[in-house]
C-alpha positions in Angstrom: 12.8 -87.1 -59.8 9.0 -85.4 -59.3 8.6 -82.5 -61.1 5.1 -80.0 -61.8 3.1 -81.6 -64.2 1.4 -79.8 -67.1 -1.9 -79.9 -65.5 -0.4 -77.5 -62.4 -0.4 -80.7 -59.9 2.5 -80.5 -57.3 4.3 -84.0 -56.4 3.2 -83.2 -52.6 -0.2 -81.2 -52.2 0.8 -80.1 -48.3 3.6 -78.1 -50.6 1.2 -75.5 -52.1 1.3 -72.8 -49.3 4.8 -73.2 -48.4 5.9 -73.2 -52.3 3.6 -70.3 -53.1 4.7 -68.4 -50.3 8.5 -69.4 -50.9 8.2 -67.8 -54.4 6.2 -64.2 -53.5 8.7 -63.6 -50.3 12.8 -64.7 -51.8 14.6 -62.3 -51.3 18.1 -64.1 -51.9 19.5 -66.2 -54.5 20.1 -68.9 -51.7 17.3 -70.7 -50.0 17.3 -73.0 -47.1 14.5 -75.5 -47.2 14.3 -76.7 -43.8 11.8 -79.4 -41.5 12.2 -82.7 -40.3 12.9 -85.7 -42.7 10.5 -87.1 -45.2 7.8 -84.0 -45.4 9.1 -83.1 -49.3 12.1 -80.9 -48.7 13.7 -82.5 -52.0 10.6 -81.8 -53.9 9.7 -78.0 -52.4 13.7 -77.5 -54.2 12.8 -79.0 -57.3 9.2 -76.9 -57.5 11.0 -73.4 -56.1 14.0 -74.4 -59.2 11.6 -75.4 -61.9 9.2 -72.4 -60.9 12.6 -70.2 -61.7 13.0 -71.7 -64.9 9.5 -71.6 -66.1 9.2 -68.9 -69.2 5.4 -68.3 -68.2 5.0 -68.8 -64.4 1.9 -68.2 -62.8 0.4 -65.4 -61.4 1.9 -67.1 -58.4 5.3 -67.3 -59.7 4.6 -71.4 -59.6 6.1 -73.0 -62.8 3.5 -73.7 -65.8 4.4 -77.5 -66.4 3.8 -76.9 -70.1 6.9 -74.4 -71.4 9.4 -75.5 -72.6 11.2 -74.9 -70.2 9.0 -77.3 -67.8 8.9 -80.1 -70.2 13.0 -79.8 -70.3 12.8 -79.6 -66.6 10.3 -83.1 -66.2 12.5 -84.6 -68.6 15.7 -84.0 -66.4 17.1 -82.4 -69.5 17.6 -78.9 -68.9 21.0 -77.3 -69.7 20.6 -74.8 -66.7 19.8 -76.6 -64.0 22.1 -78.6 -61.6 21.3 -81.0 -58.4 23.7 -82.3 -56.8 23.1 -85.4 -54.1 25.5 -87.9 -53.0 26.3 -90.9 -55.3 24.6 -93.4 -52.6 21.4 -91.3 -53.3 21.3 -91.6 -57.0 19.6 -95.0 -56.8 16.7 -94.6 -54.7 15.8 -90.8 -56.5 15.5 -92.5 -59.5 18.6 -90.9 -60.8 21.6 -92.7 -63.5 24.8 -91.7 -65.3 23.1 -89.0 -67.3 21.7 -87.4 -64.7 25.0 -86.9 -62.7 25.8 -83.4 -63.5 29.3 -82.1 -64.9 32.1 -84.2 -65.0 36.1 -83.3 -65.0 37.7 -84.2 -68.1 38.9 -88.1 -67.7 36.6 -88.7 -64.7 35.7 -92.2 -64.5 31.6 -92.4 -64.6 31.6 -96.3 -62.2 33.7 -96.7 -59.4 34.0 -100.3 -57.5 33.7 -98.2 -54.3 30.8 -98.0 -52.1 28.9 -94.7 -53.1 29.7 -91.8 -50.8 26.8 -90.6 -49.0 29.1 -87.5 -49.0 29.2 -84.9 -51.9 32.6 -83.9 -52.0 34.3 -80.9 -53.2 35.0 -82.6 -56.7 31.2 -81.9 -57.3 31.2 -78.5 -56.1 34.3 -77.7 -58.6 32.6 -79.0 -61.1 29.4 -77.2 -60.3 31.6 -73.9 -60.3 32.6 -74.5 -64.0 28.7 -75.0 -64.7 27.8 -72.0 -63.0 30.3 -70.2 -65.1 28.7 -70.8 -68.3 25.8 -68.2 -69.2 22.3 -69.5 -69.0 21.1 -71.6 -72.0 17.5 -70.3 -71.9 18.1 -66.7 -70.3 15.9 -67.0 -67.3 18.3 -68.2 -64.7 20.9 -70.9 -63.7 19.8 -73.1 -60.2 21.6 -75.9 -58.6 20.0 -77.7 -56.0 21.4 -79.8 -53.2 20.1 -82.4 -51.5 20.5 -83.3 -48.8 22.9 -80.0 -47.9 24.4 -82.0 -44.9 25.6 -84.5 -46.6 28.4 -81.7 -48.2 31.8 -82.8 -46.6 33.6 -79.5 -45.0 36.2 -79.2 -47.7 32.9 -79.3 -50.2 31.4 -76.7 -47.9 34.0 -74.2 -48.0 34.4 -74.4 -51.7 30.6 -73.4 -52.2 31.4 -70.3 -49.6 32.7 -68.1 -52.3 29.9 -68.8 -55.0 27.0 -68.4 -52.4 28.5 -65.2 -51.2 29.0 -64.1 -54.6 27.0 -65.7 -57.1 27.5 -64.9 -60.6 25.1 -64.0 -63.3 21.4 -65.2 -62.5 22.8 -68.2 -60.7 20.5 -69.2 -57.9 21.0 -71.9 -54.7 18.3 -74.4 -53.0 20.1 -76.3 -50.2 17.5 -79.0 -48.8 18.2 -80.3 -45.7 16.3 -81.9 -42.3 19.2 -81.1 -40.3 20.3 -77.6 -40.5 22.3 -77.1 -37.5 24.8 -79.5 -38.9 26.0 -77.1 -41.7 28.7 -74.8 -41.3 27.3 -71.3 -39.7 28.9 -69.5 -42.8 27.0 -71.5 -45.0 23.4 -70.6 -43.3 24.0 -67.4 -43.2 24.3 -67.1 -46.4 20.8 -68.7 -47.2 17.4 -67.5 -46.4 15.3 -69.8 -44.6 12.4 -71.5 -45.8 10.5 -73.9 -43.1 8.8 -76.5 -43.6 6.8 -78.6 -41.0 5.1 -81.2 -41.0 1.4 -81.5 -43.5 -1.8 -81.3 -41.7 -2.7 -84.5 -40.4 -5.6 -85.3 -42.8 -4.2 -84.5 -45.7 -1.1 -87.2 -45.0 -3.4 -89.8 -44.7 -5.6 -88.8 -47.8 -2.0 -89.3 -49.5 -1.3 -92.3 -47.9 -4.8 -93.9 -48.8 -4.4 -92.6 -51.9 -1.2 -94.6 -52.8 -2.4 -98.2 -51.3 -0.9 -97.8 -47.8 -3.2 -99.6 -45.2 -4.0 -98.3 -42.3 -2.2 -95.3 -43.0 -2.9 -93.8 -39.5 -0.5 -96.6 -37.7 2.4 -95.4 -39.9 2.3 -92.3 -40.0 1.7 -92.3 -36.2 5.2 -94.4 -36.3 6.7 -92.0 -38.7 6.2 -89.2 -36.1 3.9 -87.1 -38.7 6.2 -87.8 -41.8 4.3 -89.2 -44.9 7.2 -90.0 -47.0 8.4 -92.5 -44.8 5.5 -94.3 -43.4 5.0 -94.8 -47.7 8.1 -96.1 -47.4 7.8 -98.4 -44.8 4.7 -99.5 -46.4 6.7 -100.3 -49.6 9.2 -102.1 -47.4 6.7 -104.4 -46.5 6.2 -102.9 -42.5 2.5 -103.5 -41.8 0.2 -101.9 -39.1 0.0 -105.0 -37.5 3.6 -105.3 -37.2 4.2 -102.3 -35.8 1.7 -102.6 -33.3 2.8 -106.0 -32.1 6.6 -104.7 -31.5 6.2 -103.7 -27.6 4.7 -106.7 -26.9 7.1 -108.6 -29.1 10.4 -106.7 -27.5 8.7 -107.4 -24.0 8.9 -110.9 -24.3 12.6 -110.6 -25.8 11.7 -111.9 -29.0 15.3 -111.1 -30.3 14.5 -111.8 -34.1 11.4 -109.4 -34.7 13.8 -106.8 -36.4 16.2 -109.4 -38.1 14.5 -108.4 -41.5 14.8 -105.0 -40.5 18.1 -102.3 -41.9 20.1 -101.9 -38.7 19.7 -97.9 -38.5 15.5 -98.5 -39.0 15.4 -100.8 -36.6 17.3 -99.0 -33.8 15.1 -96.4 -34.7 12.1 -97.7 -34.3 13.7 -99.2 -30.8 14.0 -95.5 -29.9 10.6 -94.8 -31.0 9.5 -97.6 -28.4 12.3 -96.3 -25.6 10.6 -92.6 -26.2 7.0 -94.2 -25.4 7.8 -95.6 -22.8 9.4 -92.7 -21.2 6.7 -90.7 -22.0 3.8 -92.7 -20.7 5.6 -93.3 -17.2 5.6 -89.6 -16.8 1.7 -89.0 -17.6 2.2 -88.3 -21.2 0.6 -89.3 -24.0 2.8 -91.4 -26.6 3.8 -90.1 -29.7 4.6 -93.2 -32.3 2.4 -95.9 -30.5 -1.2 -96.6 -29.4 -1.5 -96.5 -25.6 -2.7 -99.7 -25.1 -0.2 -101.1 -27.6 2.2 -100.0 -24.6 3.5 -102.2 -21.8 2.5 -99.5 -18.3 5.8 -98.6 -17.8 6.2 -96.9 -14.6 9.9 -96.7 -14.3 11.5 -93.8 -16.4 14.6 -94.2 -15.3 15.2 -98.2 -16.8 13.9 -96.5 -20.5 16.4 -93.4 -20.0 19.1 -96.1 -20.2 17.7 -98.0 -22.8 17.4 -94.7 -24.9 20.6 -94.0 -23.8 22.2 -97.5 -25.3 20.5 -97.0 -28.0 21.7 -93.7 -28.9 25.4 -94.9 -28.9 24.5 -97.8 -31.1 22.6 -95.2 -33.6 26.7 -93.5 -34.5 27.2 -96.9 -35.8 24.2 -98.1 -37.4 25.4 -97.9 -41.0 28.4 -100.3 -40.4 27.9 -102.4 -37.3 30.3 -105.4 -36.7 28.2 -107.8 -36.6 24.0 -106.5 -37.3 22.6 -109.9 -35.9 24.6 -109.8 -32.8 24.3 -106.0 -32.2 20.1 -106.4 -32.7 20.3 -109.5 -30.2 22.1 -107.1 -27.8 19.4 -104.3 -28.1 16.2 -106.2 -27.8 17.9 -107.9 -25.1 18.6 -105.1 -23.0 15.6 -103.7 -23.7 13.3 -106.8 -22.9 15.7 -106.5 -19.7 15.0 -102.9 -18.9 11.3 -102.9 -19.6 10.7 -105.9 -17.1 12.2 -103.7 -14.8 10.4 -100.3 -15.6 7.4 -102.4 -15.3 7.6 -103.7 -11.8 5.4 -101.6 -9.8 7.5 -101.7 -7.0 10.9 -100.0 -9.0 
């Protein structure tokens, strides 16, 4: 979990005008931090709920990251602040037993269950009872969630009340990159906070920065999102492989994707369907280097293809059978592009 250092430095440098911004115009004790997946909406809530904490913010209002306060916040220590994510996230942010949040009496801390990518209302009780309790450290008590879509609608309902009515100097950051999946009730309740996508240049100085190579390639592939194309770098997705995957797809190479999680590689097949459709109308492609393209000049053939590969993205976490299912796809799509292709279609 990223935190403000003591030296000032935010975890995300494109964050600095949003966050500052964030801070000098909140007028509620709920904030929606909005924008498209993997641009630092988990981080912009941790900075806006350690910047309330701080005991000597900035002229700014932008946490000191040397207070006490701070150093209980980078520690993941601090008796006033909350976040609660779904159990299959806890893993990947870095995040164990101890940093779970409040427990009910007699609540077993391991379950042989898959983890929920849901947080369910048995969190949100128990955040009530934390919210309850008067702030350790007098400046405010913040729970942040993460991502807010991910709260089931009996969770949902049971934050209602306390976002309506908040006791004490309790204060709300819901992250989230898809908004118009929460309950209406729930937004309203919030006040907006965009965020969009960092300027170009400044991604891939981060990128560089962190070992990624040829950082423009990925986060052309990532649609403008930093976060992930580090991700797929970590993962072991190359430039080179990316580039290759028309070409590869064209000549229905069916395992090119077999190393690939089902819902990344459907998405990255959509990626390729979207190309496609965009070049054989005129347009420039979004995730792909023209010439990386085949010259598609039948729209129609990739609107079915998209189209396919939209109802195989509902099931992506538990397909049936992944090798089959990716076989299918690159099939049909090998299929489909030999016909948008043909010059006479």
């Amino acid at each position: 979990m990223v935190s403000i250092k003591e030296d000032g430095a935010l975890p995300l440098p494109w964050l600095a005008a949003p966050l500052t911004h964030a801070l000098q115009q909140a007028r509620s004790h709920a904030l929606l931090v909005q924008g498209p997946e993997g641009v630092g909406q988990l981080e912009m809530a941790l900075a806006l709920a350690q910047s309330w904490l701080c005991e000597a913010p900035l002229s700014t209002g932008l946490a000191c990251g040397r207070c006490v306060s701070c150093h209980l916040f980078q520690s993941r220590s601090h008796p006033d602040f909350l976040l609660l994510v779904p159990d299959a996230l806890r893993e990947s942010l870095g995040l164990d037993a101890d940093d779970a949040g409040p427990a009910k009496d007699g609540e077993a801390k391991a379950s042989k269950s898959k983890p929920s990518r849901e947080i369910k209302v048995d969190a949100v009780r128990a955040m009530l009872g934390f919210a309850q309790v008067t702030a350790a450290r007098g400046r405010a008590k913040v729970v942040v969630l993460f991502p807010a879509e991910s709260l089931n609608t009996v969770a949902a309902n049971a934050l209602l009340k306390t976002l309506e009515e908040p006791t004490g100097l309790l204060r709300f950051v819901l992250a989230s990159s898809a908004p118009e999946s929460l309950l209406p009730t729930i937004r309203s309740r919030c006040q907006p906070v965009p965020l969009g996508l960092p300027p170009r240049e400044q991604a891939l100085a981060w990128l560089a920065e962190r070992g990624v190579a040829s950082p423009d390639v990925l986060l052309d592939a990532c649609g403008g999102r930093p976060q992930q194309a580090l991700q797929w770098s970590e993962d072991g997705i190359a430039a080179k492989t990316w580039l290759e995957l028309p070409r590869r797809i064209a000549r229905n190479e069916t395992g090119v994707l077999s190393d690939w999680p089902v819902p990344r590689a459907i998405e990255a097949l959509q990626r390729l369907a979207t190309d496609l459709i965009r070049t054989a109308h005129g347009a420039p492609s979004a995730y792909f280097p023209r010439d990386a393209l085949p010259a598609a000049r039948n729209p129609d053939a990739m609107q079915e293809w998209a189209r396919i590969l939209r109802d195989a993205a509902r099931h992506a976490e538990h397909p049936l059978n992944a090798n089959l299912l990716m076989e299918s796809l690159v099939g049909q799509g090998q299929r489909l592009m030999r016909v948008a292709v043909r010059k006479d279609a």
